[in-house]
C-alpha positions as CSV (number, residue, x, y, z in Angstrom):
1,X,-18.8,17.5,3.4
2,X,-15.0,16.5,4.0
3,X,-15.0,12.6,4.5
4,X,-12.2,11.0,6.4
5,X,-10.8,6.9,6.9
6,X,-9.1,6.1,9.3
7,X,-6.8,2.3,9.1
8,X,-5.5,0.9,12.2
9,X,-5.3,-2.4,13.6
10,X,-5.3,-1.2,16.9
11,X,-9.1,-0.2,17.1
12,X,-8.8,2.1,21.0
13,X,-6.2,3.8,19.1
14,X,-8.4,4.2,15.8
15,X,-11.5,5.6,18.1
16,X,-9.2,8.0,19.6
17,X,-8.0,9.6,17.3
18,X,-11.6,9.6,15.3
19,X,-12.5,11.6,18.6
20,X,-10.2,13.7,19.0
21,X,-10.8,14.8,14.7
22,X,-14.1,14.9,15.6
23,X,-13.5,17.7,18.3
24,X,-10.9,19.9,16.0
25,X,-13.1,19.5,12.7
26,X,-16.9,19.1,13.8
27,X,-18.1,18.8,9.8
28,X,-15.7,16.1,9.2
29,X,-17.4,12.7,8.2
30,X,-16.1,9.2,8.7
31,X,-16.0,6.3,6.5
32,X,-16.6,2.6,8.8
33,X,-12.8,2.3,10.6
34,X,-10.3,0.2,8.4
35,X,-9.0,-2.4,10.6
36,X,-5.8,-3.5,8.4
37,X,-4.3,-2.6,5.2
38,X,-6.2,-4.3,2.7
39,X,-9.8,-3.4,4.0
40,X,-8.3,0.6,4.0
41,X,-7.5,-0.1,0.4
42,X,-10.5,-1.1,-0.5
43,X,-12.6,1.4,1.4
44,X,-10.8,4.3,-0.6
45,X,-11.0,2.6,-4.4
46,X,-15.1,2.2,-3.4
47,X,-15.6,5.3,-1.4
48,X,-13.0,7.7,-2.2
49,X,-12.6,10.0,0.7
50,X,-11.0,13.5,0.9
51,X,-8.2,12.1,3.5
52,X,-7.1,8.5,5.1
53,X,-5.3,8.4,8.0
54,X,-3.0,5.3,7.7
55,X,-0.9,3.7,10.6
56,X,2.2,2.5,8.9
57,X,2.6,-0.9,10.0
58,X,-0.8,-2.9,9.6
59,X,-1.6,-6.7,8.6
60,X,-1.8,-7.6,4.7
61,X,-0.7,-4.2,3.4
62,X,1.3,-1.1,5.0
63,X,0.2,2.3,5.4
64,X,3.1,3.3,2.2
65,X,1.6,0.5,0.2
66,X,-2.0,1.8,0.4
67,X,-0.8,5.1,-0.1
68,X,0.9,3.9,-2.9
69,X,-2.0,2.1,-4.7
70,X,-4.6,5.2,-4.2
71,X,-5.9,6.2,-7.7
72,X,-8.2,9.3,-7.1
73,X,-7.3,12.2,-5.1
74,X,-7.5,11.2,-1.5
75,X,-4.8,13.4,0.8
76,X,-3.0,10.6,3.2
77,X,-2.0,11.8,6.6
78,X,0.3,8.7,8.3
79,X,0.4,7.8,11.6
80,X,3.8,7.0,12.4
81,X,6.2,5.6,14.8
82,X,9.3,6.1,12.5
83,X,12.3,7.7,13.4
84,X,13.0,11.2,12.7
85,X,15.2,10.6,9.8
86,X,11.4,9.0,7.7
87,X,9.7,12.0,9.8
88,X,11.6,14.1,7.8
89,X,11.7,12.2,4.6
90,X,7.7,12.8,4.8
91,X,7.5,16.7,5.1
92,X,10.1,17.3,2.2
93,X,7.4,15.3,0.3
94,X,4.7,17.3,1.7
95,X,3.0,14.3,3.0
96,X,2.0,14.8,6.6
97,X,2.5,12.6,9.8
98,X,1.2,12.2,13.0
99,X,3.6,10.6,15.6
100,X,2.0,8.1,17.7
101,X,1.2,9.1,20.6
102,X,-0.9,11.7,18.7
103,X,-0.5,15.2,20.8
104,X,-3.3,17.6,20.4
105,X,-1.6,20.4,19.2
106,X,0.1,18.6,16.6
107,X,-3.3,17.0,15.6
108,X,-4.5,20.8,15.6
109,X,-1.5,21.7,13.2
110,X,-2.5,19.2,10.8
111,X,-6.0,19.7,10.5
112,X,-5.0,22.9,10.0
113,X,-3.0,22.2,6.9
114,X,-5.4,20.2,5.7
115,X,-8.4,22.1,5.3
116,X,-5.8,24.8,3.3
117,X,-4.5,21.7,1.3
118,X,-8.4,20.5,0.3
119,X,-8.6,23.8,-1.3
120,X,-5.7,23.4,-4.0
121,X,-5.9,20.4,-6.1
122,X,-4.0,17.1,-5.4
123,X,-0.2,16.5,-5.8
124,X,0.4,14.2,-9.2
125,X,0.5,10.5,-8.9
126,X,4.2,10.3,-10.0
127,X,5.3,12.8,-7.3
128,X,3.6,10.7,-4.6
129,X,5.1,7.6,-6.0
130,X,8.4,8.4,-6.2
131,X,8.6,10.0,-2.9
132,X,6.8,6.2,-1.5
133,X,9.5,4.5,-3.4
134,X,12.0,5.9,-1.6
135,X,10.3,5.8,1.9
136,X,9.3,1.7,0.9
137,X,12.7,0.2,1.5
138,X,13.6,2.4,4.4
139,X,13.2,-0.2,6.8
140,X,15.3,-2.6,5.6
141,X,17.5,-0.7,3.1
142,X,20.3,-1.1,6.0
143,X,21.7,-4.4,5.2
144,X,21.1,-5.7,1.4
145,X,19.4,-9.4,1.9
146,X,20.2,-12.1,-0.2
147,X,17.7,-12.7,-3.2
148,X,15.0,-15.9,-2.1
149,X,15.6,-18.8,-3.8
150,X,12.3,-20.9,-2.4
151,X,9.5,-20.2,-0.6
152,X,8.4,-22.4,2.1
153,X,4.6,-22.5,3.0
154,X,2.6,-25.1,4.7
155,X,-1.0,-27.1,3.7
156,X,-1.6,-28.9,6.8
157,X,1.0,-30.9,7.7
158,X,2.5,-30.6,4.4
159,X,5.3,-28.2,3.7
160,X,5.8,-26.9,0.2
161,X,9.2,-25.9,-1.2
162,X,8.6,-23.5,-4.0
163,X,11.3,-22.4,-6.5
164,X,10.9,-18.5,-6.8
165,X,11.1,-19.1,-10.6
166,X,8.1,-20.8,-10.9
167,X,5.9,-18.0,-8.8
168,X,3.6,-16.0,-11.3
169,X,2.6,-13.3,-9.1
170,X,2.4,-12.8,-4.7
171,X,-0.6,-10.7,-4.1
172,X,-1.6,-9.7,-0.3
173,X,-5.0,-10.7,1.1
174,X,-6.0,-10.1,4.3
175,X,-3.6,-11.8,7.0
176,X,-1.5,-13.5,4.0
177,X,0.3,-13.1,1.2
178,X,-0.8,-15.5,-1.6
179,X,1.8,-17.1,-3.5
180,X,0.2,-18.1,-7.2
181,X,2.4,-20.6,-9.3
182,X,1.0,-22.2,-13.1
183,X,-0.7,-25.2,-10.6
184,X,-1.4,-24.2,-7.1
185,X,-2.3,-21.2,-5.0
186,X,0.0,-21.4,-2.0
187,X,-0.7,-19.1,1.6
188,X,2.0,-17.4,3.7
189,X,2.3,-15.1,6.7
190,X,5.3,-13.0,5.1
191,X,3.6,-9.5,4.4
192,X,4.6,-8.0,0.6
193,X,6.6,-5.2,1.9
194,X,9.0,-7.9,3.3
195,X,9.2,-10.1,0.6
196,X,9.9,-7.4,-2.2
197,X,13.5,-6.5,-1.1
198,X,14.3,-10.1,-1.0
199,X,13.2,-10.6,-4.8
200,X,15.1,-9.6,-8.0
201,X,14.2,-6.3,-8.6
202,X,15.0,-7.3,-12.2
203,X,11.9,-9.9,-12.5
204,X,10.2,-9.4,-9.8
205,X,8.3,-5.6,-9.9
206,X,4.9,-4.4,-8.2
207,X,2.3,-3.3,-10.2
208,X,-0.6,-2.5,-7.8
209,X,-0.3,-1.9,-4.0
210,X,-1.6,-6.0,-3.4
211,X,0.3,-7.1,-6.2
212,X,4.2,-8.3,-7.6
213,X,4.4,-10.3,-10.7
214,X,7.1,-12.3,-12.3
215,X,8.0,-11.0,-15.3
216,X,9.6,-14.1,-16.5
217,X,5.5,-14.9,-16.9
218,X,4.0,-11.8,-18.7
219,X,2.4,-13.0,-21.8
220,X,1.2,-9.1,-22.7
221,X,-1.0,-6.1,-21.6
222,X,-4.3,-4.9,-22.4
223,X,-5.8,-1.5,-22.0
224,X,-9.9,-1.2,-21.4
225,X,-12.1,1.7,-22.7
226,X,-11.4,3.6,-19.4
227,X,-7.6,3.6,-20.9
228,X,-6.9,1.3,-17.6
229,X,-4.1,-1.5,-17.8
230,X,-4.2,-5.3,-17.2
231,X,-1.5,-7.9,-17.6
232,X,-1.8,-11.4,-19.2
233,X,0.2,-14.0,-17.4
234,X,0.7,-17.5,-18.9
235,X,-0.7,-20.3,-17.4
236,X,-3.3,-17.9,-15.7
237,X,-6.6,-16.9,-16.9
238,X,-7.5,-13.8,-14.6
239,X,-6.0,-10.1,-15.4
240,X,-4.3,-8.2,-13.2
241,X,-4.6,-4.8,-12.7
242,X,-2.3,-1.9,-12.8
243,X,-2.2,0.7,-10.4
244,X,-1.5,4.4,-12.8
245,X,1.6,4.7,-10.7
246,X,2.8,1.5,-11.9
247,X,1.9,2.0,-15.6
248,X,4.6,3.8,-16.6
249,X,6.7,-0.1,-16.3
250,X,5.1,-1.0,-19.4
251,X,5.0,1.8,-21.8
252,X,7.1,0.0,-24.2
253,X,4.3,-2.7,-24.3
């Protein structure tokens, strides 16, 4: 049995295409249809199916930030409405792409190449990192933005000005991005994929596809008896995990 996921936040779209892979691979199974980015992530770490389809641009987490946070050896198909320049930034990377709206023969083409795929083993974590890396910034990689300096979010009719210094770690959940400082646990609408170019890449770094710490903050790393990695913040109690294609950040440690 080949099982399938398929994340988009527009669910006529989702159906259709679950259809339509239906028709062109009848033994094809479905996990429960991922509605944003966050529930796609967490439907692959618990169920681990052979392929995700992920629309790029999705509430709480992008399709390259799931993709970039997937552990085991799930094949990721993304369903696209980039430009042909990222189009062809994808096949050199041998990560496919389905162009939205999805055409039937070029549906066809890449079920095709993915039943031969699931018959070789997976490409390396590293590879598919790099290559996300680069595809990450594309978006905004045209003008450089000027490093944030505060973050403004809102309690009720209260609005907070944050100093960037003083933010241990933003983590994405759901609709938001949470902003966690050494007192308070702050919400915002910004998604992480737009707040990362905006942060120095020298203190800021993402660990996990939810997650960017502070480095300023790191009090130290621990390693479990599955050889995964957590980080110690100060003035934080919890751990935060590490995804493996983040580890190689804190070798040194």
């Amino acid at each position: 049995m080949t099982l399938a996921l398929i994340a988009d936040d527009e669910p006529a779209l989702a159906r259709h295409l679950q259809r339509e892979l239906s028709s062109l691979w009848p033994d094809l199974q479905f996990t429960p249809l991922a509605r944003h980015g966050v529930e796609a992530a967490e439907q692959i770490a618990a169920l681990r199916p052979d392929v995700a389809f992920l629309d790029i641009q999705m509430p709480g987490l992008t399709g390259l930030e799931v993709a970039q946070g997937i552990e085991g050896d799930t094949r990721v198909v993304f369903v696209t409405a980039y430009d042909e320049y990222a189009v062809q930034a994808f096949e050199q990377q041998a990560l496919d792409y389905l162009l939205k709206p999805v055409k039937a023969d070029r549906l066809q083409r890449c079920v095709q190449r993915l039943q031969q795929a699931l018959q070789a083993p997976a490409a390396p974590d590293a590879r598919l990192a790099e290559a996300l890396q680069r595809l990450l910034p594309a978006g905004a990689a045209a003008t450089a933005p000027q490093r944030l300096r505060w973050i403004r979010a809102s309690a009720g009719e209260v609005m907070h000005q944050i100093p960037v210094e003083q933010v241990l770690f933003f983590q994405a959940d759901d609709k938001y991005t949470c902003v966690q400082t050494a007192t308070a646990e702050h919400l915002i609408r910004t998604p992480i994929v737009e707040l990362l170019p905006q942060l120095d890449p020298e203190v800021f770094v993402q660990v996990h596809r939810s997650t960017v710490i502070n480095l300023a903050h790191l009090a130290g790393t621990r390693r479990d008896e599955a050889s995964r990695l957590f980080l110690r913040l100060r003035d934080f109690s919890r751990e935060l995990p590490v995804s493996r294609a983040y580890v190689h950040l804190f070798k040194a440690m």
